[in-house]
C-alpha positions in Angstrom: 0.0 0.0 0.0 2.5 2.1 0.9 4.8 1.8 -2.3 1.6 2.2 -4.2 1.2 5.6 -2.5 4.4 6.4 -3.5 3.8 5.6 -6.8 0.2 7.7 -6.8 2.7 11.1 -5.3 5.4 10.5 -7.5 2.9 10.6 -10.8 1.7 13.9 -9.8 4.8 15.4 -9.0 6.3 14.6 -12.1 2.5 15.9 -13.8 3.0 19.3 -12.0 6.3 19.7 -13.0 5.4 18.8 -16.9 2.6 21.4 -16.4 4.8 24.1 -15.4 6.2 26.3 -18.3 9.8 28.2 -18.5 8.9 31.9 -19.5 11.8 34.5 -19.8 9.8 38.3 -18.8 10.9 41.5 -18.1 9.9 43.1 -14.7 9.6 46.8 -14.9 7.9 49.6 -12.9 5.6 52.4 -14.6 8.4 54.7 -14.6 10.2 51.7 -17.3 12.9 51.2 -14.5 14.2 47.5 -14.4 13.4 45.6 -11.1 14.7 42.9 -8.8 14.5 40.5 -6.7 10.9 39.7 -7.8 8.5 37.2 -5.6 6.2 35.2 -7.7 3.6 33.5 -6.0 1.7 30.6 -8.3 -0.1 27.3 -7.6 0.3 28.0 -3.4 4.1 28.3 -3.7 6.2 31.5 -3.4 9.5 31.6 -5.5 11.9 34.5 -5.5 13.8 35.4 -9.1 16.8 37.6 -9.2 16.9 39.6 -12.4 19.4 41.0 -15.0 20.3 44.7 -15.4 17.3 45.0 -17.5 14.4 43.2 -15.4 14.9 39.7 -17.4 14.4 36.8 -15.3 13.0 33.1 -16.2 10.2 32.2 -14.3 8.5 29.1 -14.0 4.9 29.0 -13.6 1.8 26.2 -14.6 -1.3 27.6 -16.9 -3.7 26.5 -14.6 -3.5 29.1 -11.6 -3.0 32.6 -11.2 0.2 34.6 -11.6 0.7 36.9 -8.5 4.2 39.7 -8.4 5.2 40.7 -5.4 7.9 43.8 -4.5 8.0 45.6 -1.2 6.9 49.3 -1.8 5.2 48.6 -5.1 1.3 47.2 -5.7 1.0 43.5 -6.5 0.0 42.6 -9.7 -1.7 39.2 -10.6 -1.5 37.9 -14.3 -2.1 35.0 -16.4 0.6 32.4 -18.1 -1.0 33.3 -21.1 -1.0 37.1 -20.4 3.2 36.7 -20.0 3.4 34.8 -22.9 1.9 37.3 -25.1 3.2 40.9 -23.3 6.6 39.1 -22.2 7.1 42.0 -19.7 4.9 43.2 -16.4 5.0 46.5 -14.7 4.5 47.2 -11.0 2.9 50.5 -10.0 5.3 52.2 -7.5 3.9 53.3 -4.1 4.3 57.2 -4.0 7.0 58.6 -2.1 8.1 62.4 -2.0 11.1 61.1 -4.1 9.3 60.9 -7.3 9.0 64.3 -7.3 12.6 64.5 -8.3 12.0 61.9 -10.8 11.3 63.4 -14.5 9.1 60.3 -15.7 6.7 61.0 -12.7 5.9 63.9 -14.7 5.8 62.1 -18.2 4.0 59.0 -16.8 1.2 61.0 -14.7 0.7 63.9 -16.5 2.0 63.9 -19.6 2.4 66.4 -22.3 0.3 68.9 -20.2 1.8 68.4 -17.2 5.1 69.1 -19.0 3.6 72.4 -19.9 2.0 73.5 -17.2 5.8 72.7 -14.9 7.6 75.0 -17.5 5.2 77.8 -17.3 5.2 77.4 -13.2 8.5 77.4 -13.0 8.9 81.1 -13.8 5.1 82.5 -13.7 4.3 81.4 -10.6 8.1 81.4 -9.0 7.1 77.8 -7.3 8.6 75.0 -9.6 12.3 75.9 -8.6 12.4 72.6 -7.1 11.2 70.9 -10.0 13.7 69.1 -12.2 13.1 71.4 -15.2 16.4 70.5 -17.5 16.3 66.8 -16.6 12.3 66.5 -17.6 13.2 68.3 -20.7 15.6 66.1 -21.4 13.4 63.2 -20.8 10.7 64.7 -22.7 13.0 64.6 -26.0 13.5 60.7 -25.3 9.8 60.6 -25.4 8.9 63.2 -27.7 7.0 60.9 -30.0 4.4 59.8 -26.9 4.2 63.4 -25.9 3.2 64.6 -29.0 0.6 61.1 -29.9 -0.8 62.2 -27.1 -1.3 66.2 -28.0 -2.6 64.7 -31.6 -4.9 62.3 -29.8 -6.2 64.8 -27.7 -7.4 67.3 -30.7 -8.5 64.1 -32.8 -5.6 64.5 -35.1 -3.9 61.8 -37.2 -0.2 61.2 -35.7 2.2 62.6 -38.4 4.9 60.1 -37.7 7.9 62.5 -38.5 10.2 62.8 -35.7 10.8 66.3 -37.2 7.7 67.9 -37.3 7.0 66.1 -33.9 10.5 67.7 -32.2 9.8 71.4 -33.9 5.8 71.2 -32.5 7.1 70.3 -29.4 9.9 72.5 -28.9 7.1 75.5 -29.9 4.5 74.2 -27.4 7.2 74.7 -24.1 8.8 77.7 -25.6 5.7 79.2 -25.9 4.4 78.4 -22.0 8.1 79.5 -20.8 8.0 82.9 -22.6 4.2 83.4 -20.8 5.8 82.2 -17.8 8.7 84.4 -17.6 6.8 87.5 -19.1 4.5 86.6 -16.2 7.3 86.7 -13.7 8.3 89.9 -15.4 4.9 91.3 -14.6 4.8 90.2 -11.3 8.3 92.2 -10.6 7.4 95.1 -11.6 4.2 95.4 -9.6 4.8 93.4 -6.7 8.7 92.6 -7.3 10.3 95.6 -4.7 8.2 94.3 -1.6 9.7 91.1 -2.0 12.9 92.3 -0.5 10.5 92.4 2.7 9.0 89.2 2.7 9.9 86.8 5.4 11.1 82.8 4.3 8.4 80.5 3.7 8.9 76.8 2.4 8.1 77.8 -1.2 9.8 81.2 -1.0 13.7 82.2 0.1 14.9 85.6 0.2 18.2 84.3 -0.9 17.3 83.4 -4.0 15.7 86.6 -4.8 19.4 88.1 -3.9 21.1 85.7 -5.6 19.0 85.9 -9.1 19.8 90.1 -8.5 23.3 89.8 -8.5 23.5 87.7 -11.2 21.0 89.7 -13.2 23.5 93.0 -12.3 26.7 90.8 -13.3 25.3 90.0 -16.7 22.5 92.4 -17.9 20.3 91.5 -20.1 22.2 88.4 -21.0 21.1 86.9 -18.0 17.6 86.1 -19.0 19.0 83.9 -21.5 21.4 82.1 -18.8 19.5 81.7 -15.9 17.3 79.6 -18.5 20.2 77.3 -18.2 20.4 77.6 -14.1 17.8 76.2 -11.8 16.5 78.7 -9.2 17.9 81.3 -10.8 15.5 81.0 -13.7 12.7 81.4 -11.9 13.4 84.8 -10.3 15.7 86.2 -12.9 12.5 87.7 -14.7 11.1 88.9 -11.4 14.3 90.7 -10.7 14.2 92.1 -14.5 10.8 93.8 -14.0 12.1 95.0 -10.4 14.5 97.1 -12.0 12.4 98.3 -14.9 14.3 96.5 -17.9 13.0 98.2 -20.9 9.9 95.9 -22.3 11.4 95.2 -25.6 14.9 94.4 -24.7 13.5 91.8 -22.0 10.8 90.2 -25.1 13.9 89.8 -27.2 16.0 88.4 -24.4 13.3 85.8 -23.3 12.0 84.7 -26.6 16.3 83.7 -27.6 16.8 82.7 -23.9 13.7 80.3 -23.9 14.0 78.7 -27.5 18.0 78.3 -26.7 16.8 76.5 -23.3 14.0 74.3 -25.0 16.0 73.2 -28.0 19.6 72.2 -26.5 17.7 70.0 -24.0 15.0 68.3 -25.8 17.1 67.9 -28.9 20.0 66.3 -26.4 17.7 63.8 -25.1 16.3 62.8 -28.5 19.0 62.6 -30.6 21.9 61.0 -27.6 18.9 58.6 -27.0 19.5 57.7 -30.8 23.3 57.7 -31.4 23.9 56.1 -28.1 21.9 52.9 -29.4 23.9 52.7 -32.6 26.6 53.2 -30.8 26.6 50.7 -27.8 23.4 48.8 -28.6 21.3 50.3 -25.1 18.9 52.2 -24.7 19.4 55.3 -22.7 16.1 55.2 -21.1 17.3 52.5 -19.5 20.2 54.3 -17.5 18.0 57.7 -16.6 18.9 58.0 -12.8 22.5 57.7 -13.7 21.4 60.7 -16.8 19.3 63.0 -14.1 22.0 63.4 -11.8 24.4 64.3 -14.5 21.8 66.7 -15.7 21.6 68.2 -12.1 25.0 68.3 -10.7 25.9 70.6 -14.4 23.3 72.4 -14.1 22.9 73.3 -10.1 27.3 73.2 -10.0 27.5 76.9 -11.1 24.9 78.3 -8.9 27.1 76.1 -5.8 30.1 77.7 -6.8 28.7 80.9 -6.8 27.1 80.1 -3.1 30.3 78.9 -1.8 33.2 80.6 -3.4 31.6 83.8 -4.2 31.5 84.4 -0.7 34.9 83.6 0.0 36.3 86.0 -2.7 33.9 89.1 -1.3 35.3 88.4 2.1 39.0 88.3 1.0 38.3 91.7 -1.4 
């Protein structure tokens, strides 16, 4: 009796394991960042997979029971054999954290084109986005530039182009024109309200430091500064308040901000579209792939100037 139970166990292990299938998927989260260390829970048992550098892993997994992925910090998703078969890749939703807000494809993935917009313009017309990663999502933005603009010709039930031409130049006129109302809003805003500023006490989304700090560099370089403190975080956003606090001549700062923001616009999105391109001829990767490693590159050029200025400005006054 007993070896005939053995026999009975043995056939349906050996079943089970015939039922189970071999599947090589890619695990990836909603930003298209590769995961690891994934737990895949299927037929009552729990197995844990260790990925490659681009979320590949080979699971196995039987047809006849739920798929269930499992991360710490991200929702679980449950799928199908047949569903992993015929996507070869699943994406976990990342739990929000006050991170992503640094992130550039938090914009891209939650808000899109409009979002994109509605950042640039808020980064100077409404002086609060100087925390926002405004060169990096740019950047990113010229990766995707072909989603971005699907989705502006989806919205207006227009027929995609499919030019990466005509979808770059639309672009690159959509932001320019919500940064040149931004900063001519900012410009506004100075020379109304722009000399009681000096007076205001720090709050979390306002520092009186900056406001100095985008004055002296406004005084240092004239009217050349609105088209550098494009280049600058912080500084960009007060540098057109600080312009309509001392009464730059309306013409001069139009002129200034239309080359300033077009200059700004087109270096970064073309950057991102076309190293995105050459860097997979190149080495054969895609540089979506690497965009942490891209975004702090991004920041510490971008953020290094206004540091030095910060640090060893002060040094040099104090020795003069």
């Amino acid at each position: 009796m007993k070896r005939f139970l053995g026999f009975v166990v043995s056939i349906v292990l050996t079943a089970t394991a015939f039922a189970q299938d071999q599947v090589s998927v890619q695990f990836i989260n909603q930003y298209e960042e590769p995961l690891t260390n994934i737990m895949v829970s299927n037929g009552g048992k729990d197995s844990i997979y260790t990925t490659d550098e681009k979320g590949f892993a080979v699971i196995s997994v039987n047809a006849t029971d739920p798929v269930s992925i499992h991360l710490e910090g991200y929702s679980a998703a449950t799928t199908t054999l047949a569903e992993i078969k015929s996507q070869s890749t699943v994406t976990l939703h990342k739990n929000f954290t006050w991170k992503d807000l640094l992130n550039p494809m938090f914009y891209i993935v939650n808000g899109g084109l409009w979002l994109l917009l509605f950042i640039v313009f808020a980064e100077t017309g409404l002086f609060i986005g100087f925390f926002l990663p405004g060169d990096s999502l740019l950047f990113v933005a010229g990766i995707y530039s072909s989603n971005l603009m699907n989705e502006f010709y989806k919205n207006f039930g227009i027929e995609a182009i499919q030019n990466e031409w005509i979808d770059l130049f639309l672009l690159v006129g959509l932001i320019s024109f919500m940064g040149i109302i931004g900063n001519t809003l900012g410009y506004w805003f100075g020379r109304k309200i722009g000399p009681a500023m000096f007076t205001w006490k720090d709050r979390f989304l306002f520092k009186k430091k900056y406001l100095h700090d985008a004055h002296d560099f406004f005084e240092k370089h004239g009217g050349g500064a609105i088209v550098f403190a494009r280049f600058l975080p912080i500084i960009r956003t007060f540098a057109p308040i600080v312009a309509g606090i001392v009464n730059m001549d309306k013409k001069k700062f139009a002129f200034y901000n239309i080359v300033g923001c077009f200059a700004w616009v087109i270096s970064m999105i073309f950057a991102g579209h076309f190293l995105q391109i050459w860097v997979r001829k190149q080495f054969g990767f895609e540089l979506r792939d690497h965009l942490e490693v891209i975004v702090i590159i991004i920041v510490v050029v971008t953020t290094l100037p206004v540091f030095w200025k910060l640090f060893f400005g002060k040094k040099s006054s104090k020795a003069s």
